[in-house]
N, CA, C and O atoms as CSV, one atom per row, in Angstrom:
chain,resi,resn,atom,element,x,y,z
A,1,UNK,N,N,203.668,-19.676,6.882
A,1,UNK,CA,C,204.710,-19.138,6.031
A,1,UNK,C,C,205.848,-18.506,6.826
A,1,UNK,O,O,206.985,-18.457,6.356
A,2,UNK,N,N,205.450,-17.877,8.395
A,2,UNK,CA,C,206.567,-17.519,8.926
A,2,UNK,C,C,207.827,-17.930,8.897
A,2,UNK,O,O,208.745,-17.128,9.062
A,3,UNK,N,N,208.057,-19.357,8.663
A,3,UNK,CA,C,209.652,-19.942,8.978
A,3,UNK,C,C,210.573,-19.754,7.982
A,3,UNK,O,O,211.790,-19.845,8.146
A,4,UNK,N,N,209.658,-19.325,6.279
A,4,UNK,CA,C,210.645,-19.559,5.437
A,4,UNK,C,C,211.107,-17.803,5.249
A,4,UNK,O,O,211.954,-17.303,4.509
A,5,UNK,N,N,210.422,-17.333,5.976
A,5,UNK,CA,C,211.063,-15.759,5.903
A,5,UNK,C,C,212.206,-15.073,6.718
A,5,UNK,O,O,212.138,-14.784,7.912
A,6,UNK,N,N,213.437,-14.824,5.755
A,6,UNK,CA,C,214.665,-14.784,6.806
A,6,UNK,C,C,213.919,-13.449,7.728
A,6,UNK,O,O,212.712,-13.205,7.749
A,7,UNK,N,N,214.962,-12.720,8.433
A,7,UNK,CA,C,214.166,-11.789,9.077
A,7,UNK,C,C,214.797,-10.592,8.594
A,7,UNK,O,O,214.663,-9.745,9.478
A,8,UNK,N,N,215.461,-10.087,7.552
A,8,UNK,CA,C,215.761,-8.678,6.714
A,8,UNK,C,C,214.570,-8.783,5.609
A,8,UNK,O,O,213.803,-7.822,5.664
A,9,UNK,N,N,214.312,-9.587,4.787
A,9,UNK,CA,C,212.963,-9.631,4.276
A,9,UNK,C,C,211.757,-9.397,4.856
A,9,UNK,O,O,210.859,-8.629,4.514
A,10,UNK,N,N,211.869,-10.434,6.126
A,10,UNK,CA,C,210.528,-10.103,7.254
A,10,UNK,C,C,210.365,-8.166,7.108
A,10,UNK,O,O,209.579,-7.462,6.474
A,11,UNK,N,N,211.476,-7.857,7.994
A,11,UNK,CA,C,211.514,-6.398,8.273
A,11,UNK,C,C,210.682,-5.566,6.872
A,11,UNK,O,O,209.756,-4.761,6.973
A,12,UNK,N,N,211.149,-5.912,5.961
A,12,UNK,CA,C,211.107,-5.100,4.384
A,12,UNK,C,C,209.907,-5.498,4.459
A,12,UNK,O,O,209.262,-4.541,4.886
A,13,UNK,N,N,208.953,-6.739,4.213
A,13,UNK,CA,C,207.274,-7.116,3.678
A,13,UNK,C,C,207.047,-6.556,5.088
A,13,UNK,O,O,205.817,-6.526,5.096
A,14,UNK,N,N,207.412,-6.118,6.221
A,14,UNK,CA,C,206.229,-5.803,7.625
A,14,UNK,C,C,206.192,-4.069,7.604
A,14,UNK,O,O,205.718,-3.425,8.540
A,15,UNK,N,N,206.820,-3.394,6.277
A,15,UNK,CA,C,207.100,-1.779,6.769
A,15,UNK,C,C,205.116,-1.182,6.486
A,15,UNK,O,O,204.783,-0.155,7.078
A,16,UNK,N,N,204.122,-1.859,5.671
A,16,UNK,CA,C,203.531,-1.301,5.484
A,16,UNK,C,C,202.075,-2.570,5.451
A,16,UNK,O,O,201.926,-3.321,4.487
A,17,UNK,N,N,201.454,-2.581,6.260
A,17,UNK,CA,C,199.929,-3.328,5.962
A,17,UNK,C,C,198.520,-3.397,4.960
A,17,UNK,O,O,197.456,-4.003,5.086
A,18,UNK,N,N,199.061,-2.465,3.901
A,18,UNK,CA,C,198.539,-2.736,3.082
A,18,UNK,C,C,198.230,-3.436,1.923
A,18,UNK,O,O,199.083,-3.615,1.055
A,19,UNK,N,N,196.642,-4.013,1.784
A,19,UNK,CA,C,196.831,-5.149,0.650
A,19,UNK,C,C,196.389,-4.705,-0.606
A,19,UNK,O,O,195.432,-3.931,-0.603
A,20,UNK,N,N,196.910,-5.049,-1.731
A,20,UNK,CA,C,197.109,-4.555,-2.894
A,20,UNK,C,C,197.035,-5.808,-3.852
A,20,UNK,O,O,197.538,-6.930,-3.786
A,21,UNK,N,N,196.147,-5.135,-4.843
A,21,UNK,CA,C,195.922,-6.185,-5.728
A,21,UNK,C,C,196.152,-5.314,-7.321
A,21,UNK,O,O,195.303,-5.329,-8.213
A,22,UNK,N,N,197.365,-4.653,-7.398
A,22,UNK,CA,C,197.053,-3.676,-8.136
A,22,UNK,C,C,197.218,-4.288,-9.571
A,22,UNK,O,O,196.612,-3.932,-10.581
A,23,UNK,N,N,198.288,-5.416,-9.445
A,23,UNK,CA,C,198.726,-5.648,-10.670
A,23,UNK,C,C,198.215,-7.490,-11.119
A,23,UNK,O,O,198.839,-8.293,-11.812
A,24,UNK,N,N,196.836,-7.668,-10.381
A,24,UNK,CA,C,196.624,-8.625,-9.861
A,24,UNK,C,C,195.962,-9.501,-11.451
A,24,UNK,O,O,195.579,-8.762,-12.358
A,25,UNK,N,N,195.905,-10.649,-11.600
A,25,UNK,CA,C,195.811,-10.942,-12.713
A,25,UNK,C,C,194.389,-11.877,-12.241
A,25,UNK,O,O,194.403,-12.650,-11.283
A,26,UNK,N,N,193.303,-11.654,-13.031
A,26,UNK,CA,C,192.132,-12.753,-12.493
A,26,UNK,C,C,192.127,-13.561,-12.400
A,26,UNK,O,O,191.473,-13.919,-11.420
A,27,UNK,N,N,192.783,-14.700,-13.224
A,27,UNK,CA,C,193.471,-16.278,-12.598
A,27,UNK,C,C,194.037,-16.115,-11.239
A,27,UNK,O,O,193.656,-16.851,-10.329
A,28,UNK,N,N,194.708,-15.418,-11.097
A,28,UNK,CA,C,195.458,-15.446,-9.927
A,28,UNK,C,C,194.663,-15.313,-8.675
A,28,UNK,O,O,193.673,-14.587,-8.763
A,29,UNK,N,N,194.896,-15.852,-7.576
A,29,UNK,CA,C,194.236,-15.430,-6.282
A,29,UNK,C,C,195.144,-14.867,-5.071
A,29,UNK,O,O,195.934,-15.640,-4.529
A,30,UNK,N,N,195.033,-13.472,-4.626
A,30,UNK,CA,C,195.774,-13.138,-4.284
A,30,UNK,C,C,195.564,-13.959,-2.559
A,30,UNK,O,O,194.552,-14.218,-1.908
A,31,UNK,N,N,196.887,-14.147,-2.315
A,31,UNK,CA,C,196.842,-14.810,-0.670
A,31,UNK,C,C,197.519,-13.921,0.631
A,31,UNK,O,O,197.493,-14.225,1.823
A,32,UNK,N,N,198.122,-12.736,-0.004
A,32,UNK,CA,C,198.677,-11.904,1.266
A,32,UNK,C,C,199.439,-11.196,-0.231
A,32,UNK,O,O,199.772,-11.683,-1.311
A,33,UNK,N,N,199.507,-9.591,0.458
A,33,UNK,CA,C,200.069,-8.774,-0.577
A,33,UNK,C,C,201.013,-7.554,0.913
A,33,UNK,O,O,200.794,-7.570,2.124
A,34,UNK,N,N,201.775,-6.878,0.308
A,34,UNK,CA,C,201.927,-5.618,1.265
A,34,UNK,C,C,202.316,-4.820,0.371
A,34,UNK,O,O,202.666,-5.404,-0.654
A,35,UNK,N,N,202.424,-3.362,0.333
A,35,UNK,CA,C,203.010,-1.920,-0.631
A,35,UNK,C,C,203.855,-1.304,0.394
A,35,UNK,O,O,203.736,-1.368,1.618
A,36,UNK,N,N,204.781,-0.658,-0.360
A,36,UNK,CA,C,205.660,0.046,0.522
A,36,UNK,C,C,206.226,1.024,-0.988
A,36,UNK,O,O,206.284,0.726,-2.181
A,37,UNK,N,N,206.603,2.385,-0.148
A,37,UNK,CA,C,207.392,3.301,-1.184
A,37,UNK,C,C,208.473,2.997,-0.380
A,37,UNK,O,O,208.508,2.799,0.834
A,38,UNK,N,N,209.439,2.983,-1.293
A,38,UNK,CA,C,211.323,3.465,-0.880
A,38,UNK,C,C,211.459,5.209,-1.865
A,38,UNK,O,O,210.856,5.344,-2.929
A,39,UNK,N,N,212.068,6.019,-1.443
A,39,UNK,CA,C,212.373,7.042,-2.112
A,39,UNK,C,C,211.339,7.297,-2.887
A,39,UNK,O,O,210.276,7.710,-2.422
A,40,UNK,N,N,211.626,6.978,-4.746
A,40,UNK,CA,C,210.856,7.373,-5.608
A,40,UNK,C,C,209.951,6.252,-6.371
A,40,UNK,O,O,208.965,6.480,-7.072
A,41,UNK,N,N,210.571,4.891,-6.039
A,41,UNK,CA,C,210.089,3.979,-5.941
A,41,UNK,C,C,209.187,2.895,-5.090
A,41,UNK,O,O,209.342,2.630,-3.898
A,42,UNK,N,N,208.119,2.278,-6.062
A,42,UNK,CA,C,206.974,1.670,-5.361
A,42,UNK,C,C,206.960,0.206,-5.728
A,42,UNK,O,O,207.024,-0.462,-6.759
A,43,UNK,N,N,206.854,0.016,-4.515
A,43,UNK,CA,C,207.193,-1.667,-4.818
A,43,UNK,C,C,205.795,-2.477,-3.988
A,43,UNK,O,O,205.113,-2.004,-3.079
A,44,UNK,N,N,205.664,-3.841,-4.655
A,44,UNK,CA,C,204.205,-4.899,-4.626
A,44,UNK,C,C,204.590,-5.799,-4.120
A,44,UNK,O,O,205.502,-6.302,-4.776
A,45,UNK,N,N,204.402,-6.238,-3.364
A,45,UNK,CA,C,204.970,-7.613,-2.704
A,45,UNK,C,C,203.793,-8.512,-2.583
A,45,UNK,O,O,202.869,-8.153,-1.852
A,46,UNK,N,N,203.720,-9.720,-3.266
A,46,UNK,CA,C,202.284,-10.540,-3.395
A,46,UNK,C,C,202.762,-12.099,-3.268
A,46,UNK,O,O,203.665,-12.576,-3.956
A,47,UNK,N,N,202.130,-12.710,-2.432
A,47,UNK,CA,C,202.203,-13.925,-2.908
A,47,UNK,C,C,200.852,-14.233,-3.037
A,47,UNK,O,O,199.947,-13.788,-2.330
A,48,UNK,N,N,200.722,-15.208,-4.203
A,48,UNK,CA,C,199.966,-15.622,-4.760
A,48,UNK,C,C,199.393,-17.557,-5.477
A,48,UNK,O,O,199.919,-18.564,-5.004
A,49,UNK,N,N,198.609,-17.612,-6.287
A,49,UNK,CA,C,197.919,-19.043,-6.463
A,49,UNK,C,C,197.714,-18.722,-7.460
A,49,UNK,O,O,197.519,-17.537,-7.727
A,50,UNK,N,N,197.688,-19.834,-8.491
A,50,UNK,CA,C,197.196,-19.849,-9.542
A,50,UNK,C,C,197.103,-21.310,-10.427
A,50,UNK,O,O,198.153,-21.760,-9.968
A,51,UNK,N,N,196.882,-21.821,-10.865
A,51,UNK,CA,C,196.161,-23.422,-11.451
A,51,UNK,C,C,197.463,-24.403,-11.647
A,51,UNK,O,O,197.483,-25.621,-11.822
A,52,UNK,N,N,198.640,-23.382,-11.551
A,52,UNK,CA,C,199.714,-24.120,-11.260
A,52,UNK,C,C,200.856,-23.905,-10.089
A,52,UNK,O,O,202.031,-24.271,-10.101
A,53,UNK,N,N,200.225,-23.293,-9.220
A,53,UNK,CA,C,200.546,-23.525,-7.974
A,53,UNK,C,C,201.051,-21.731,-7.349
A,53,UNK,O,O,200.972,-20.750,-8.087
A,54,UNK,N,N,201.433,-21.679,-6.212
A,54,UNK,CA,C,201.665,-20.745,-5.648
A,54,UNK,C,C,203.220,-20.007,-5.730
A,54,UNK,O,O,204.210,-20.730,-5.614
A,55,UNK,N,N,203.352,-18.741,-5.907
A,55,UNK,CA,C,204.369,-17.770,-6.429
A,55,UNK,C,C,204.617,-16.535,-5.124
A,55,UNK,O,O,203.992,-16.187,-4.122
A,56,UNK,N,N,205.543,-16.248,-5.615
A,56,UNK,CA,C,205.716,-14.488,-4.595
A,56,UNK,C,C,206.173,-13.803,-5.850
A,56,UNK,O,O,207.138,-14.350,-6.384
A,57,UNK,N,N,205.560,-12.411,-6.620
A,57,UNK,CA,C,205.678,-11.666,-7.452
A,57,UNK,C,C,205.880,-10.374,-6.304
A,57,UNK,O,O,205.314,-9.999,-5.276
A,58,UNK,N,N,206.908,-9.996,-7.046
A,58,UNK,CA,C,207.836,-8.357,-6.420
A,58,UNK,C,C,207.879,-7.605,-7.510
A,58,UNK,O,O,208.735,-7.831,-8.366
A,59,UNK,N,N,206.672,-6.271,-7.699
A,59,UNK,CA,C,207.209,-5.458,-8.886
A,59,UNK,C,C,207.580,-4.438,-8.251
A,59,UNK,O,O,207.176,-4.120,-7.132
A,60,UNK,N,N,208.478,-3.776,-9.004
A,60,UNK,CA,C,208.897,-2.589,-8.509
A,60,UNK,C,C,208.756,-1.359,-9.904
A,60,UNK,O,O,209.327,-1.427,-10.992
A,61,UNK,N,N,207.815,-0.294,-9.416
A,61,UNK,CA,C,207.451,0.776,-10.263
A,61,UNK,C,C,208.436,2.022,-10.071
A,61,UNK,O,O,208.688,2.200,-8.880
A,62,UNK,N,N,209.048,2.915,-10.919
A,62,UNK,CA,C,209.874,4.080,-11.032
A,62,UNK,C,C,210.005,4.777,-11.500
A,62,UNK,O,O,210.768,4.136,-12.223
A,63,UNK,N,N,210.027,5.897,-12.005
A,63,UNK,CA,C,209.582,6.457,-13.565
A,63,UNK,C,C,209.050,6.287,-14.743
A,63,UNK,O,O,209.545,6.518,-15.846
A,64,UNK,N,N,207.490,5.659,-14.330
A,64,UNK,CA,C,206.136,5.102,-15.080
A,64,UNK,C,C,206.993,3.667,-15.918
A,64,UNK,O,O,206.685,3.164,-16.999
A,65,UNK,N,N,208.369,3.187,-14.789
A,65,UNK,CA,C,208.816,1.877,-15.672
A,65,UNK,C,C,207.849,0.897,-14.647
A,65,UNK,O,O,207.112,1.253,-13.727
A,66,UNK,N,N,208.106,-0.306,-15.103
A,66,UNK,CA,C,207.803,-1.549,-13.912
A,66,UNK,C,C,208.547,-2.465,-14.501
A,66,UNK,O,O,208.698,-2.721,-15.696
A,67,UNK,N,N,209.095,-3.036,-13.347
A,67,UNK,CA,C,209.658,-4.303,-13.412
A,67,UNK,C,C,209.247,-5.285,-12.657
A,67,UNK,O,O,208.754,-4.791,-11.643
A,68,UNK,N,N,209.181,-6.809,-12.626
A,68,UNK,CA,C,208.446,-7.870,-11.944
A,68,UNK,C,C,209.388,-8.737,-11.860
A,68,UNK,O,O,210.314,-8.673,-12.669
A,69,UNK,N,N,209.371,-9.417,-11.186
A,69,UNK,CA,C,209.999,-10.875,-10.943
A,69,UNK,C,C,209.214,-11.661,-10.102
A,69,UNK,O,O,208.499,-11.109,-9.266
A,70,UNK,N,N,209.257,-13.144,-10.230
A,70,UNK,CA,C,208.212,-14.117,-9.985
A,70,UNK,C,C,208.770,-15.364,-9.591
A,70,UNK,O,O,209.229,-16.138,-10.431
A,71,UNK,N,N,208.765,-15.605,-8.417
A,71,UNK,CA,C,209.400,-16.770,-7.670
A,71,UNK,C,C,208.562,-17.943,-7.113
A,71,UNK,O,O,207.964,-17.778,-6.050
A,72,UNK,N,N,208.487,-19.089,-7.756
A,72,UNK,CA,C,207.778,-20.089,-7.050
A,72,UNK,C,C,207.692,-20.382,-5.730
A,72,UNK,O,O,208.716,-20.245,-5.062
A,73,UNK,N,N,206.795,-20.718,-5.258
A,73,UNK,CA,C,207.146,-21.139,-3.821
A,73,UNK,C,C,208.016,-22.261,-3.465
A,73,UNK,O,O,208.452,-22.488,-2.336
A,74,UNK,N,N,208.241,-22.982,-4.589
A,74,UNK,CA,C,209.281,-24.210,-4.564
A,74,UNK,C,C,210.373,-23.801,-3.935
A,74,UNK,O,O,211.039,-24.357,-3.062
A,75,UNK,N,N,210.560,-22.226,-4.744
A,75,UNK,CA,C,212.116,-21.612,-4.347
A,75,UNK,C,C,212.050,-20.618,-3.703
A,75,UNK,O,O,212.987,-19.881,-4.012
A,76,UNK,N,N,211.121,-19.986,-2.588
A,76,UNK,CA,C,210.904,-18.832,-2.164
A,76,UNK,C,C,211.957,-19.105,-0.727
A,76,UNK,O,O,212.455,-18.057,-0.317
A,77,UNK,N,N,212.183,-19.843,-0.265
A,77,UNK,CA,C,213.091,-20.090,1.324
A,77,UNK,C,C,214.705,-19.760,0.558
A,77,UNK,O,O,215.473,-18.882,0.951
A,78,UNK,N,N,214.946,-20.625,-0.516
A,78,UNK,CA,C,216.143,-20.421,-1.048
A,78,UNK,C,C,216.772,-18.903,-1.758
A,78,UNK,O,O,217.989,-18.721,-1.783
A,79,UNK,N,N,215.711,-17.764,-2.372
A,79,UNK,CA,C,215.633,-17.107,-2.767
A,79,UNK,C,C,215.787,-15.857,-1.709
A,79,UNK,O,O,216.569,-14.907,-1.708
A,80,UNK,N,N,214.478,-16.325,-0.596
A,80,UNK,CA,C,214.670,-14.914,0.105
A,80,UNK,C,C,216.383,-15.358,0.938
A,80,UNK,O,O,217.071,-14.371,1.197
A,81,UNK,N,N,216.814,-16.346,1.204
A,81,UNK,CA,C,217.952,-16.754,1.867
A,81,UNK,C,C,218.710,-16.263,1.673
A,81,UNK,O,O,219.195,-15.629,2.610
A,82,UNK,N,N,219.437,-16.178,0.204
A,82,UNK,CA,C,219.874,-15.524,-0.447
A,82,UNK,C,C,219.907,-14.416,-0.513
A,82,UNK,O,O,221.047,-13.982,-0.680
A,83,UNK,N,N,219.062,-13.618,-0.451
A,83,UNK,CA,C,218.815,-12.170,0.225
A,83,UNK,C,C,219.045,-11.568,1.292
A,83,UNK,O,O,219.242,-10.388,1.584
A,84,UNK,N,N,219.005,-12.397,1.775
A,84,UNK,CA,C,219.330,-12.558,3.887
A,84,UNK,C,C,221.268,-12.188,3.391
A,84,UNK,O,O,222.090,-11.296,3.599
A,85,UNK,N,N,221.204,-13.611,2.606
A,85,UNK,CA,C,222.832,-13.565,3.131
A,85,UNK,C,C,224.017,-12.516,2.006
A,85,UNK,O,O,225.228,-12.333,2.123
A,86,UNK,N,N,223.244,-12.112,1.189
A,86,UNK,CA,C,223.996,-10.826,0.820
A,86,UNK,C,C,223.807,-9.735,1.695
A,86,UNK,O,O,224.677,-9.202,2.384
A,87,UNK,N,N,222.854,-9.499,1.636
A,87,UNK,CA,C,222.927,-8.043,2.946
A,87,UNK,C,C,223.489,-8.094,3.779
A,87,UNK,O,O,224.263,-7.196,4.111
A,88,UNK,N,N,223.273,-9.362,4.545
A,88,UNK,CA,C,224.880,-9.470,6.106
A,88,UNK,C,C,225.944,-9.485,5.711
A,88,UNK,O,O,226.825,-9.148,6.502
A,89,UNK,N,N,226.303,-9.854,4.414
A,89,UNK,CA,C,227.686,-10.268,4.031
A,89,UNK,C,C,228.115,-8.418,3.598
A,89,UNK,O,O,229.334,-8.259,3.659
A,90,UNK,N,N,227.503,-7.380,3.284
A,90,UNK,CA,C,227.368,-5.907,2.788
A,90,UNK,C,C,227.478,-5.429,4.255
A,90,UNK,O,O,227.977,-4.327,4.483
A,91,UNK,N,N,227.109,-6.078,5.078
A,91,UNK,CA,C,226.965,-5.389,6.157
A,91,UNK,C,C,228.119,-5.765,6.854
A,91,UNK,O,O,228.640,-4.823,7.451
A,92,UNK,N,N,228.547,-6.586,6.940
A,92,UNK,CA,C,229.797,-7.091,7.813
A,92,UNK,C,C,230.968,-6.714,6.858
A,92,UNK,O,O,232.073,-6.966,7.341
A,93,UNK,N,N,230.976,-6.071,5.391
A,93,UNK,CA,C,231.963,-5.611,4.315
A,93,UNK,C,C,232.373,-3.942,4.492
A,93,UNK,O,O,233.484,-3.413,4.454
A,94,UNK,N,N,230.772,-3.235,4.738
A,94,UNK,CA,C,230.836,-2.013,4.608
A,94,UNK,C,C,231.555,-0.842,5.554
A,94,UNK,O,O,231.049,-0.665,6.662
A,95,UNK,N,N,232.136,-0.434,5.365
A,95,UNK,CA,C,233.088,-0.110,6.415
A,95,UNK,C,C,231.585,1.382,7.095
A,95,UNK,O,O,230.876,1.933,6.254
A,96,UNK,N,N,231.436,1.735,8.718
A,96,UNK,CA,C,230.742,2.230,9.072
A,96,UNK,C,C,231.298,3.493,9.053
A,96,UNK,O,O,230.653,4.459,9.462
């Protein structure tokens, strides 16, 4: 899986080694998870399997809210890419 991970995502899924199955659904099989707090928020990083194929689910918990989003692996290179290339583009915008 290493190649399809730009490396500002890399950085973000490597801040914490823990595996977590918190929000884990029993169909599902979890295949690599990590947790990390930012501030006041707690976020799940999972990729996962399930009878129709493999996903990366990102919830993010905040004032007893949660939110999820769920990305196939079809589209996980294009998705985190995308992620990659807004942040450089914020970063090369933001005045220091």
């Amino acid at each position: 899986m290493g190649a399809i991970w730009p490396k500002k995502l890399l950085h973000f899924l490597g801040l914490t080694g823990v595996n977590s199955a918190v929000f884990a659904k029993e169909m599902d099989n979890l295949i690599e998870a990590r947790e990390l707090q930012i501030e006041r928020k707690h976020f799940h990083v999972e990729f996962r399997e399930n009878d129709r194929g493999k996903f990366l689910r990102i919830t993010e918990e905040a004032h007893g809210r949660r939110n999820t989003i769920i990305v196939p692996s079809t589209g996980v290179e294009e998705f985190t890419a995308a992620i990659d290339d807004v942040i450089e583009h914020a970063e090369r915008t933001t005045p220091a």
